[in-house]
C-alpha positions as CSV (number, residue, x, y, z in Angstrom):
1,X,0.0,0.0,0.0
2,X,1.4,3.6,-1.0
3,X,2.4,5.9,1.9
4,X,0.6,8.9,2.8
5,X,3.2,11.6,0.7
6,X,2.2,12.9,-3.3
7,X,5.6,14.4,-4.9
8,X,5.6,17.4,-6.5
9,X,7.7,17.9,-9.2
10,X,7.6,21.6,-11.1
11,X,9.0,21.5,-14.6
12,X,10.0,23.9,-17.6
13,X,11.9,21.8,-20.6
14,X,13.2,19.5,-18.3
15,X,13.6,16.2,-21.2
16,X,16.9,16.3,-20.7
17,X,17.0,15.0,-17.1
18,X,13.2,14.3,-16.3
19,X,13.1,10.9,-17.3
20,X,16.2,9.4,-14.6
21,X,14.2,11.5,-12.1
22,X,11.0,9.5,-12.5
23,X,13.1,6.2,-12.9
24,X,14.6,6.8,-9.6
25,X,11.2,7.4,-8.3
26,X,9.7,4.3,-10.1
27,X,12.0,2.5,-7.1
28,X,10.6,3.8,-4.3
29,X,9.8,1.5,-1.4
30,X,7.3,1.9,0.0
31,X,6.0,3.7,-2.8
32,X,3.8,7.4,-3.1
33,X,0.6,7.7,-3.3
34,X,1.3,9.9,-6.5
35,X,3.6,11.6,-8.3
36,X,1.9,15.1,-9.7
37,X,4.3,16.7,-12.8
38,X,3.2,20.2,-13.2
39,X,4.8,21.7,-16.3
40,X,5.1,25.6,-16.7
41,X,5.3,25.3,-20.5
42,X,7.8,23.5,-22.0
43,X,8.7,23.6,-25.4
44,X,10.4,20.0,-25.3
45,X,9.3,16.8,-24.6
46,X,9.3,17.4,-20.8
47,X,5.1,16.6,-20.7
48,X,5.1,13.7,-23.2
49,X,7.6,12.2,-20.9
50,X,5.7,12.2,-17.7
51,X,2.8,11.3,-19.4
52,X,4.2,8.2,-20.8
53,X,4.8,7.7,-17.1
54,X,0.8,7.2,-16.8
55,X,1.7,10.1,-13.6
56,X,-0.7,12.8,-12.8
57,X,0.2,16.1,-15.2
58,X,-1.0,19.8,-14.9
59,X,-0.3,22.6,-17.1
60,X,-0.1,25.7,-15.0
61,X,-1.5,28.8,-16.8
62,X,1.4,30.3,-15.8
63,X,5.5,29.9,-15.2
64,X,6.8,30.3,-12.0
65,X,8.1,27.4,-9.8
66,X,6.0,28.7,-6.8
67,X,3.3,28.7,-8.5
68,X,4.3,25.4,-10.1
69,X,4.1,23.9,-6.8
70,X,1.4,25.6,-4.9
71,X,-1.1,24.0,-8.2
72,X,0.1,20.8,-7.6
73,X,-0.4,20.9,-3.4
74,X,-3.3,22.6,-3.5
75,X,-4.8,19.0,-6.2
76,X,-2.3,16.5,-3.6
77,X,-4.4,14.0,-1.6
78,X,-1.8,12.8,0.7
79,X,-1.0,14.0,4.6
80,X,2.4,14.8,3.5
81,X,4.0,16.5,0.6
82,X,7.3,16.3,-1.1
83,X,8.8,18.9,-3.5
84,X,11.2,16.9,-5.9
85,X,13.1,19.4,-8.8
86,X,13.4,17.2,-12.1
87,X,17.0,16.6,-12.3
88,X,17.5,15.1,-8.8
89,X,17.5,11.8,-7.9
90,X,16.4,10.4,-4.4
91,X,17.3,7.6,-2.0
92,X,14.5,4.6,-2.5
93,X,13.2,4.9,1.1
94,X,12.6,8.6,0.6
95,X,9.1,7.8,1.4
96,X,9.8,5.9,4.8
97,X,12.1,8.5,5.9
98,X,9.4,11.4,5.1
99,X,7.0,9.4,7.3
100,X,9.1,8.6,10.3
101,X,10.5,12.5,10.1
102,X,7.0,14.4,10.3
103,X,5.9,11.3,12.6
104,X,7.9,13.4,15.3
105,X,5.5,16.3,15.7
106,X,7.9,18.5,17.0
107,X,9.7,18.7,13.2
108,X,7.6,20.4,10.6
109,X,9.9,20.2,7.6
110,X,12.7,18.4,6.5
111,X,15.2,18.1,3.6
112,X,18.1,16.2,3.0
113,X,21.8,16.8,1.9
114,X,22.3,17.5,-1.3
115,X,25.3,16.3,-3.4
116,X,25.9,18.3,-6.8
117,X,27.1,15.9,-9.4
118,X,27.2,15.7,-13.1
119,X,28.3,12.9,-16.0
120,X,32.1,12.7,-14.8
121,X,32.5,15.0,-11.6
122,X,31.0,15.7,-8.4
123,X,31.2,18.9,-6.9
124,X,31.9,18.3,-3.6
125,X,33.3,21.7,-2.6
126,X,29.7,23.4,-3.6
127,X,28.1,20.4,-2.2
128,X,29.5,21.3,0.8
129,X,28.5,25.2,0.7
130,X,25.3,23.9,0.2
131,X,25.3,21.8,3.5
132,X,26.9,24.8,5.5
133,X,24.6,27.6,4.2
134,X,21.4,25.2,5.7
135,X,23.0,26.2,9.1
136,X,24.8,29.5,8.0
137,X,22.2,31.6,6.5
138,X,19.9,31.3,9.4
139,X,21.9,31.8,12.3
140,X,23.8,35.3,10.3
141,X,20.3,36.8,9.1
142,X,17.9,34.9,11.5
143,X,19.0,34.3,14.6
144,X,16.2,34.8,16.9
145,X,14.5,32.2,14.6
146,X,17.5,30.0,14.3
147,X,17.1,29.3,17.9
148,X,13.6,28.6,17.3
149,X,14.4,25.5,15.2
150,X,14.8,27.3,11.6
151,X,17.0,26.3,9.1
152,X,17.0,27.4,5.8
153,X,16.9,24.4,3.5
154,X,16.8,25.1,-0.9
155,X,14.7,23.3,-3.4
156,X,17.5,20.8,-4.3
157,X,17.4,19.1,-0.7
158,X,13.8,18.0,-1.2
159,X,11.7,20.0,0.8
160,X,8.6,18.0,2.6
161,X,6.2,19.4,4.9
162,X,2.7,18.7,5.7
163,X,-0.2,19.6,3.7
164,X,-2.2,21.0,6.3
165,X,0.7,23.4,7.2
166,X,1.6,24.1,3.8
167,X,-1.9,25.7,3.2
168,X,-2.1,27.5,5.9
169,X,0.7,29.1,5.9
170,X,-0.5,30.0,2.3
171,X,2.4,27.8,0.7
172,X,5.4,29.5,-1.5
173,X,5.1,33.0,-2.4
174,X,3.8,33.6,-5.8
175,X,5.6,36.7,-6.7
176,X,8.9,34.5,-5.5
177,X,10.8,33.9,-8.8
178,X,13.8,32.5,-6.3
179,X,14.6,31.8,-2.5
180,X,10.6,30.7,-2.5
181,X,12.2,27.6,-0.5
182,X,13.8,29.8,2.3
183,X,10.7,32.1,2.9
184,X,8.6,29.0,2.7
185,X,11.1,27.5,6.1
186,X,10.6,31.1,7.9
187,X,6.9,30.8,8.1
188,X,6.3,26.8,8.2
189,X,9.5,27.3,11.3
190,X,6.0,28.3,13.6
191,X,4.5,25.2,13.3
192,X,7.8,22.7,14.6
193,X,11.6,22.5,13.7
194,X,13.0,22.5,10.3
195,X,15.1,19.3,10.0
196,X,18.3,18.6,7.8
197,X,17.9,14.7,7.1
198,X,21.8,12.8,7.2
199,X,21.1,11.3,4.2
200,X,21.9,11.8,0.6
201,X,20.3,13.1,-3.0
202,X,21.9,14.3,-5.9
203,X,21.1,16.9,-8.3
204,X,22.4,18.1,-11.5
205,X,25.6,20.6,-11.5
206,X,24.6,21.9,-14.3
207,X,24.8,25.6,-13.2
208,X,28.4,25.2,-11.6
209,X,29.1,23.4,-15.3
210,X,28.4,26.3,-17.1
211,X,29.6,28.6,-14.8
212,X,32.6,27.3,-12.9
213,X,32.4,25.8,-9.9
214,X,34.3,29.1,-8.3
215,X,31.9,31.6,-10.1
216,X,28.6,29.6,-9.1
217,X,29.7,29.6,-5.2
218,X,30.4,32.9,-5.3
219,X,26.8,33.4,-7.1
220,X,24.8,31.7,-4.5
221,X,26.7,33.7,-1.5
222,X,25.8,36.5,-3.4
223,X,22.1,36.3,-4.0
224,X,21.9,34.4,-0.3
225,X,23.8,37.2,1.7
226,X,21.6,40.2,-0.2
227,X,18.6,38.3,0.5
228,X,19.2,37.7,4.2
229,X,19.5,41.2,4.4
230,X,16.5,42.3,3.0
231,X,17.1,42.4,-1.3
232,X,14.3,41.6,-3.1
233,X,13.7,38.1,-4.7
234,X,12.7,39.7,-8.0
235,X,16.0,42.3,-8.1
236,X,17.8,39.1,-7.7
237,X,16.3,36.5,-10.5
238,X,18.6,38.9,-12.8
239,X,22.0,37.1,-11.3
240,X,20.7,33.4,-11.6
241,X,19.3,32.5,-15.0
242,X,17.6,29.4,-16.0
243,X,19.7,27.0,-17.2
244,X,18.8,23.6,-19.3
């Protein structure tokens, strides 16, 4: 019987690396209850791919990866949900661990480390900036709620949560075009203690690939120090473009 967790997984000509997403997620053990693709219209493939999946697909009327993923918690029937990004792969118990992790009613989200890897590397020293900056960026910019349980967890960790405080804390901002993810931990951080799972998934470097592994630290320090003190999300799309 499927656990009580849908995945979410937000999309935009993703055909490149959607399909070893959903075959790592084809393994899952226990398995979800569903897996809900919501496409922000692609170009590619990307919909054609999940489809052939037989998985639940939306087309949102609009781009946006907030408003990607508030579509597809708002049509999730499960207690818990799961934001997956379509070129990361997860451990096959992801489900188990999601249910013993929000079991504890004292923990209201949770993510897990994140290892950046591509065809013939991994990045280990931005993998590692990532796993310091979960810690980092709270207690710098937010330590009263640091202390509070907050950490500040990004969409490549996995983000889970439950439903019922995912809506009513009104989900990710909208207007977010980044750092949805963070603001999302600072409000759900009222309902229990944001947890950074020891175990392991691993996303696509492609950004650190394109841009040097140097020049994409450097980036995310950037946009993660001038948010923390109060830049807007919007001023600071303009330093991280989409890359496929």
């Amino acid at each position: 019987m499927s656990a009580a967790v849908s995945i979410i997984i937000p999309v935009l000509n993703e055909s490149s690396c959607l399909q070893k997403t959903l075959d790592s997620l084809s393994l899952l053990k226990p398995a979800a209850r569903e897996i809900i693709v919501v496409d922000g219209g692609s170009r590619d493939n990307t919909v054609e791919i999940a489809r052939q999946a037989n998985l639940t697909v939306f087309i949102s009327p609009q781009a946006g990866r907030s408003i990607q993923m508030n579509l597809g918690a708002k049509a999730a029937t499960s207690k818990y949900l799961c934001f997956v990004h379509a070129d990361t792969l997860v451990p096959p118990d992801l489900v188990a661990v999601i249910d013993k992790t929000l079991g504890d009613r004292a923990i209201a989200v949770g993510g897990f480390v994140s290892i950046m890897q591509g065809t013939t590397q991994t990045r280990w020293g931005t993998s590692l900036h990532n796993y310091l900056k979960t810690y980092y960026g709270a207690i710098i910019f937010r330590p009263h709620l640091f202390i509070k349980g907050l950490k500040i967890l990004f969409g490549d960790q996995v983000m889970f949560c439950r439903r019922d405080d995912f809506m009513d804390c009104g989900g990710f901002d909208p207007e977010l075009p980044i750092m949805e993810d963070a603001e999302l931990c600072m409000r759900l951080v009222r309902y229990g203690r944001i947890k950074l799972v020891n175990r392991f998934v691993y996303s696509s470097d492609r950004r650190a690939a394109k841009w040097g592994a140097v020049k994409a630290n450097l980036i995310y320090l950037y946009i993660g120090c001038l948010w923390g003190m109060g830049v807007s999300a919007t001023h600071l799309k303009q330093f991280y473009d989409d890359i496929r």
